[in-house]
C-alpha positions as CSV (number, residue, x, y, z in Angstrom):
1,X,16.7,18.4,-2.2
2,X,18.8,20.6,-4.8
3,X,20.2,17.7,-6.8
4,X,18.7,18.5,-10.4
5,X,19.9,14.9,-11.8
6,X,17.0,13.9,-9.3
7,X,13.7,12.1,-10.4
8,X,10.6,13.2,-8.3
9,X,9.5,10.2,-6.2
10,X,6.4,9.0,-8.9
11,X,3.0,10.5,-7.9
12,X,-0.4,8.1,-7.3
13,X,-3.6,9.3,-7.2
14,X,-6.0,7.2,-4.7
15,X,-10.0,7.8,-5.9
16,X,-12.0,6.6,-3.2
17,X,-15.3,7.9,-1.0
18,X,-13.8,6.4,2.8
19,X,-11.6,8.4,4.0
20,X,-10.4,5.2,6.3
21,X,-9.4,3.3,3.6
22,X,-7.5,6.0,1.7
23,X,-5.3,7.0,4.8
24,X,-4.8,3.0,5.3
25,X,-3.7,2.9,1.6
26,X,-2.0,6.3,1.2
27,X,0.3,4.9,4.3
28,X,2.7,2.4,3.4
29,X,2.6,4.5,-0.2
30,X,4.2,7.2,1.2
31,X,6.6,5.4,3.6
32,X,7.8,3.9,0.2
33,X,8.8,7.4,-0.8
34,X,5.5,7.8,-3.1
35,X,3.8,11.5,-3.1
36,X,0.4,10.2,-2.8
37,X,-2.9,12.4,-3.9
38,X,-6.6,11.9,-2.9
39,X,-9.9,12.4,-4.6
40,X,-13.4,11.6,-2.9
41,X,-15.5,10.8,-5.8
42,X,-15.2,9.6,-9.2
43,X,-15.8,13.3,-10.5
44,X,-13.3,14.8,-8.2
45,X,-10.8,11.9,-9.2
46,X,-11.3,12.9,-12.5
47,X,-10.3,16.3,-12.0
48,X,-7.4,15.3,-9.8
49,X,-6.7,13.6,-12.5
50,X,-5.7,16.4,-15.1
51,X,-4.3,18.8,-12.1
52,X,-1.9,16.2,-10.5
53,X,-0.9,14.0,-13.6
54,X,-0.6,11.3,-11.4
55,X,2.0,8.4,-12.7
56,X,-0.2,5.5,-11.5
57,X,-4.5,5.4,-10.0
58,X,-5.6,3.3,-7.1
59,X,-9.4,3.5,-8.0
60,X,-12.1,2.1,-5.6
61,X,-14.8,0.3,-7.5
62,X,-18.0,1.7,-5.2
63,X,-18.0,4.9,-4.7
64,X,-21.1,7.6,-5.1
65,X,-22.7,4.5,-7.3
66,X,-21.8,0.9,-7.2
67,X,-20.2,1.4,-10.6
68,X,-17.8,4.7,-10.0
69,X,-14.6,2.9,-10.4
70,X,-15.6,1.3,-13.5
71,X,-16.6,4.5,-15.5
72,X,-13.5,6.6,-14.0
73,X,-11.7,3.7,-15.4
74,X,-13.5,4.1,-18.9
75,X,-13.3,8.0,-19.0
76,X,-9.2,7.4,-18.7
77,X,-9.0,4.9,-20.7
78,X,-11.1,6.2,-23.7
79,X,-9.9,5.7,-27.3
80,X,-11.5,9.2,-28.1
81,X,-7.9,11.7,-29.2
82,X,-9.7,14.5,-28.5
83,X,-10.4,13.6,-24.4
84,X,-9.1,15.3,-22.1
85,X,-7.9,12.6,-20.5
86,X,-6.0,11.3,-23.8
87,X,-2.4,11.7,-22.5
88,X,-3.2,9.4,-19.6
89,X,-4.7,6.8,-21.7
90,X,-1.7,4.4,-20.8
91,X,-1.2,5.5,-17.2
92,X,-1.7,2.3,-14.4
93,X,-4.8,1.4,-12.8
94,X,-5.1,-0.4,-9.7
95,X,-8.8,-0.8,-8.4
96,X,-9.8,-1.9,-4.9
97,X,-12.2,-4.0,-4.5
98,X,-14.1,-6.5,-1.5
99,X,-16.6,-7.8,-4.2
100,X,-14.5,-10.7,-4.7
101,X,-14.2,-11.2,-1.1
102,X,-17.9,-10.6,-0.5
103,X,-20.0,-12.3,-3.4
104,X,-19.5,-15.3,-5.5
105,X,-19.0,-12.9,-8.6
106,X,-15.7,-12.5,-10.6
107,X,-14.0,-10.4,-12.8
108,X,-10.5,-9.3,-14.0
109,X,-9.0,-6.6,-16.2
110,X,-10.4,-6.3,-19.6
111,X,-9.3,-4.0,-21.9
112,X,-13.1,-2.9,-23.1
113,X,-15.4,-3.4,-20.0
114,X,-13.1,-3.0,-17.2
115,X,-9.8,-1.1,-18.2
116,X,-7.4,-1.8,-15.4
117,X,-4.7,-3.1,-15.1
118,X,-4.9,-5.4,-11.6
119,X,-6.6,-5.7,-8.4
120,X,-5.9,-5.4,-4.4
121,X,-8.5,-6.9,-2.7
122,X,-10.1,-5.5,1.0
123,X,-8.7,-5.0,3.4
124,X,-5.4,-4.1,1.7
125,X,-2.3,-6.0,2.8
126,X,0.5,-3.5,2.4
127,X,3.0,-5.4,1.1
128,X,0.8,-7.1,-1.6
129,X,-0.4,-3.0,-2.6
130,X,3.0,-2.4,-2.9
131,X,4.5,-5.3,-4.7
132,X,2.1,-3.8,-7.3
133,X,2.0,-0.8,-7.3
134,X,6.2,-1.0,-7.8
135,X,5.4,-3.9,-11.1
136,X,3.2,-1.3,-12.1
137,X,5.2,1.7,-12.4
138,X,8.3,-0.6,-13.8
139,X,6.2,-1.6,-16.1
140,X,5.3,1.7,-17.1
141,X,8.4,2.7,-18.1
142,X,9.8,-0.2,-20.0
């Protein structure tokens, strides 16, 4: 493609440990014309994170510790200017999760304990992951 008026199709980064469930996510991503990257671990995710620039995360919430997700989540997010992750304070987060599914415990976004923006619950229906995934990114750049 040699059209320079041309955006590049938005990039999303998916941070999860099972390689199954990335492929199953990273799928109807990149049928939708999304360049899709992947990170094994929360510490690799986070260093996907600055060499990618991704436009939008899909975080899993268990990954090398049951709470993984939650501190990637929080390292993005921080409030601290001098991060390194600082320039993608605002960037979407979508976090997989079967807890609700699984136990009798809830929880939703929350701007101080659990910095994301929405959830897709296991096992992923691809139309649902992409309904939000597309309200995320609009939303982005309103």
């Amino acid at each position: 493609m040699s059209d320079s008026g041309a955006r590049a199709a938005p990039t999303i980064l998916i941070i999860d440990d099972n390689p199954d469930m990335a492929f199953a996510v990273s799928m109807p991503l990149e049928a939708a014309g999304y360049q899709v990257a992947w990170a094994q671990s929360g510490r690799e995710g986070l260093e996907k994170v600055l060499e990618v620039a991704p436009d939008l995360l899909i975080l899993d919430v268990m990954m090398e510790t049951s709470t993984a997700g939650f501190q990637v989540s929080l390292t993005v997010r921080s409030l601290d200017s001098s991060s390194p992750y600082a320039r993608f304070r605002d960037i979407p987060i979508l976090m997989l999760t079967a807890i609700h599914t699984t136990t009798s415990l809830r929880f939703g976004p929350d701007e101080t304990y659990l910095p994301v923006d929405d959830f897709v619950e296991k096992p992923v229906d691809a139309d649902l992951l992409l309904e939000k995934v597309r309200t995320l990114l609009a939303d982005r750049t309103r």
